[in-house]
C-alpha positions, 0 to 999 in steps of 0.5 A, a space after each residue: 670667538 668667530 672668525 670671518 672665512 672667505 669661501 669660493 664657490 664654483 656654480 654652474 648656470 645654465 643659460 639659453 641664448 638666442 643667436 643672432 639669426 634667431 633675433 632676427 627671425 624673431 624680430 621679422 615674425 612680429 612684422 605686418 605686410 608693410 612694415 616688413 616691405 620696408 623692413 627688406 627694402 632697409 636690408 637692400 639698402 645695407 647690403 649690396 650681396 642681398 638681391 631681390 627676385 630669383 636665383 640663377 637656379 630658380 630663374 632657369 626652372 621658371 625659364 623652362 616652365 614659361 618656354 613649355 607654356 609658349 609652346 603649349 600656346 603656339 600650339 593652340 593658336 595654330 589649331 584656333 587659325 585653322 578654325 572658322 572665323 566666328 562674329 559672335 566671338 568679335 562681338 563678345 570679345 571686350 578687350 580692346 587693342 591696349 589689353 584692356 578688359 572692360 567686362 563688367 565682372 572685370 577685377 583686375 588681378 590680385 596685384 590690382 585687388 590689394 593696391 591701396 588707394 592714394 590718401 585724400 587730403 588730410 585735415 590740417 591741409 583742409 584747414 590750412 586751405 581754409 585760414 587762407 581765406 581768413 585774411 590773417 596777418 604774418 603773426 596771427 597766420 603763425 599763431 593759426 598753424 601753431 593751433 593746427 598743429 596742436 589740433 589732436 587726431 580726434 579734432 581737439 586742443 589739447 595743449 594749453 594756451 601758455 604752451 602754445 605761447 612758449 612755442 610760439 616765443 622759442 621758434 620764431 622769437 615772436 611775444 604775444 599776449 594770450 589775448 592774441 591766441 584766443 582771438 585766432 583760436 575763435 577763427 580757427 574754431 569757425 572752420 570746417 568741420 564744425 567743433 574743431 579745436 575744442 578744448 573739451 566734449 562740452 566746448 566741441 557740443 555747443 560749437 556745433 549747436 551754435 553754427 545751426 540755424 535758430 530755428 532748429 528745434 530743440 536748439 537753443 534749449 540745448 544750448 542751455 542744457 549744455 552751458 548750464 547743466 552740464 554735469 546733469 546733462 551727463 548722467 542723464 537727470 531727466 527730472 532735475 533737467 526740466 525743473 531747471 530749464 523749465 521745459 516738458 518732457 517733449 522739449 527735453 527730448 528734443 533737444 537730447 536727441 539733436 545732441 544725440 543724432 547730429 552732432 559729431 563728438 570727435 570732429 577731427 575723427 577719420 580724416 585727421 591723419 595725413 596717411 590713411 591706414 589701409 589693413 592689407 590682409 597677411 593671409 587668405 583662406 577659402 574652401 574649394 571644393 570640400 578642402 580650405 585653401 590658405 594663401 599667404 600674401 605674396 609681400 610676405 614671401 619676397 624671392 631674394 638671393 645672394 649677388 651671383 657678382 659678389 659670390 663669384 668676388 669672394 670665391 676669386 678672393 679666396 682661390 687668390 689666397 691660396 695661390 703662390 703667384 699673389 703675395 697680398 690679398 685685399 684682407 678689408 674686401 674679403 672680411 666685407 663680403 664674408 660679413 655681408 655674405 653671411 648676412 644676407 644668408 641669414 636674412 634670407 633664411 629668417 624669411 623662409 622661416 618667418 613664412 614657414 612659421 606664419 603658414 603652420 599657424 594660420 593652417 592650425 588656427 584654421 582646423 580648430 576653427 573650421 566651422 567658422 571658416 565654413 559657415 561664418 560668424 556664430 560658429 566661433 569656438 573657445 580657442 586659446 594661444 596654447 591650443 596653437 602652440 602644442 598643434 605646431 609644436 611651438 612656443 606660445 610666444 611664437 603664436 602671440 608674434 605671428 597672431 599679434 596685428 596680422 589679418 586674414 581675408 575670409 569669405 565673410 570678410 577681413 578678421 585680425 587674427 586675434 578675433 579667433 581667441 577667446 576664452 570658453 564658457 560653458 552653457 547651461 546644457 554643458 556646451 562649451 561656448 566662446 565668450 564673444 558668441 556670449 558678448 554678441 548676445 549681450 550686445 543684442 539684449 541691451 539693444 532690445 531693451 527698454 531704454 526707459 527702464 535700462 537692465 542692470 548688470 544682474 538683470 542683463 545676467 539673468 537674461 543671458 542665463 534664460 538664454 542658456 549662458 550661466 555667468 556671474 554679474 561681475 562677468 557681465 559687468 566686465 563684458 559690458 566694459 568690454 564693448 562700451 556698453 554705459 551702466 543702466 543709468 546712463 542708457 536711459 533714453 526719454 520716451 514720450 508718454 501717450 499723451 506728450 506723443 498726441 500733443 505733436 
């Protein structure tokens, strides 16, 4: 006989959890320069005890800094009055009488150097400029900013033509026929640049092939190519191509290269977006001197303080509170500025922190990778996020927030954080290498091979190895992946033989 016994157990669990000025924190570290510009402007907005620029402390150590330096300079032009007048330092002297330096060295200051240049016209104003001149009617002008509108960044129509009569239907009460939507589309499709609105690679191809002139060479026969062996065309069957065209080896190679070399398989690419993204480095390292010299961003460090007129609110709120002669005190006023006090504290602190945590990171990565911050590209070293994290003592997810979408200034340019992290591979000598030193080596083998014979993956490893990089073919394979690099097949390219060759 059993019998059902209720059991009550008393556990404990250990659990950690983050306050809220450390979600805040966490939250400002993962942020990019501009995205946490605007992310401090929000807070300005919210709350009013939150100031920007310095604090009445800060502001009296740069007012004695700046009266000492006005001093200093009083002093020296005094000096330079007593001096003789000299005509060489008029003429050299390109500063005109509004500040201007016009010297050819001139660049501005830092603040100059980092501003962005204003966006140019997007595509879909480009085109909207364009169907102006089409002489369209009320509803195919609609149908044409439906089309725009539907056009993706890379310059293709990727909606279907029943979605766009559905919009079309459902915003402006208009019901057209699909008729009408391919009538426009072939008019949108004749504007510039030429293979907008393509519905696919092939469509984009032959659009372009067929605003050139018809007596470009290898035109017409890649227009053939292209609308009727197309699948062939793709994998590069250079035989079945010119049984089936009946063209020779000269005419097929024509027409593969003006495919190749002049048309554009993403028409609306780099210029499609109506902002133009600018990378603002977070961080900029030189080497002075014998010593590096890391510099974060001046957006990445913004002076803000607490309202010198609120705290001195609040303090008068609580003295009120404690005083016999007020009977009530506005309770609603004192908790707001409490809560907002507290808040902008916070945010101010998660800041220096942000700052704080960013530098450590930065100046480690710059140890491990010292050689290349000296030297340049090819002196990059195996480094992981861990190798970071026990430098600074901190978490790997802290490094993977201030590494992820942040960019350093380098005297051999602008890098992303993220391209000082690889994965070691050990060479035939026992040197441990990085992988990207292995891929850029890779990279160089496929570019010198014989494009009529391409390398397959286990040629390309046998090659890395006589180099001294001794990695499986399955490694290979998923590094050629990696940088785009097609399969053997596909980097096949046709060469004229002598004789073709002599025929020109």
């Amino acid at each position: 006989m059993s019998s059902n016994v209720l059991e009550l157990k008393q556990e404990q669990d250990l659990q950690q959890k983050l306050s809220p000025q450390q979600i805040q924190y966490i939250k400002l570290l993962q942020l990019d320069t501009f995205d946490l510009e605007r992310r401090i402007e929000e807070e300005l907005e919210e709350n009013p005890l939150l100031e920007e620029g310095l604090g009445e402390e800060e502001q009296r150590e740069e007012d004695e800094i700046d009266a000492t330096a006005e001093e200093m300079e009083n002093e020296l032009e005094t000096e330079d009055d007593e001096e003789d007048f000299d005509v060489e330092d008029l003429l050299n002297n390109t500063d005109d009488m509004y500040g201007y330096n016009a010297s050819p060295g001139y660049q501005g200051d830092d603040e100059d150097r980092d501003r962005p240049m204003p966006a140019d016209q997007s595509l879909p104003e480009q085109l909207q400029g364009q169907i102006s001149f089409l002489n369209l009617d009320e509803t195919d002008e609609i149908i044409a900013d439906q089309i725009i509108g539907s056009i993706d960044e890379d310059g293709y129509l990727k909606r279907e033509i029943d979605s766009i009569l559905d919009d079309i239907l459902f915003n402006h009460g208009i019901e057209i026929e699909e008729e009408d939507v391919q009538k426009v589309l072939r008019q949108v499709q004749s504007l510039e640049p030429a293979g907008i609105a393509a519905r696919d690679l092939q469509e984009c191809l032959l659009l372009q092939l067929r605003r050139m002139p018809e007596d470009v060479d290898g035109r017409d026969t890649a227009i053939a190519m292209l609308e009727d062996e197309y699948e062939a065309f793709t994998k590069k069957h250079f035989d079945k191509l010119q049984k089936r065209l009946d063209v020779d080896e000269r005419e097929l190679k024509t027409a593969f290269d003006l495919i190749r070399q002049r048309l554009d398989p993403k028409p609306g690419e780099g210029e499609f977006s109506e902002e133009t993204n600018y990378i603002t480095p977070d961080f900029s390292v030189r080497y002075v001197d014998g010593e590096f010299v890391i510099t974060l961003n001046g957006r990445n460090a913004p002076d803000l303080h607490v309202s010198r007129h609120y705290r001195k609110m609040l303090e008068k709120l609580k003295a009120q509170k404690k005083s016999d002669d007020v009977d009530e005190v506005d309770e609603e006023t004192e908790e707001f500025l409490k809560d907002k006090f507290s808040s902008a504290q916070w945010f101010i602190d998660s800041i220096n922190q942000r700052r704080h945590t960013m530098y450590l990171v930065m100046d480690a990565i710059v140890q491990l990778q010292e050689d290349f911050f000296r030297y340049g590209e090819g002196h990059l070293k195996p480094m992981i996020l861990k190798d970071i994290a026990e430098i600074i003592d901190m978490d790997i997810s802290t490094v993977s927030r201030v590494v992820n979408g942040k960019y350093v200034q380098t005297e051999w340019g602008v890098y992303e954080l993220k391209y000082f992290f690889s994965e070691g591979l050990e060479t035939v000598d026992g040197e441990e290498v990085s992988n990207k030193e292995v891929k850029a080596e890779l990279q160089r083998i496929v570019d010198a091979e014989d494009k009529t014979d391409p390398m397959s993956d286990q040629d390309l490893a046998d090659a890395l190895e006589e180099k001294g990089f001794k990695i499986a073919r399955r490694t290979v394979s998923k590094y050629r992946k990696q940088l785009s690099i097609p399969v053997a097949r596909l980097r096949r390219e046709i060469v004229l033989s002598e004789e073709a060759s002599s025929e020109d």
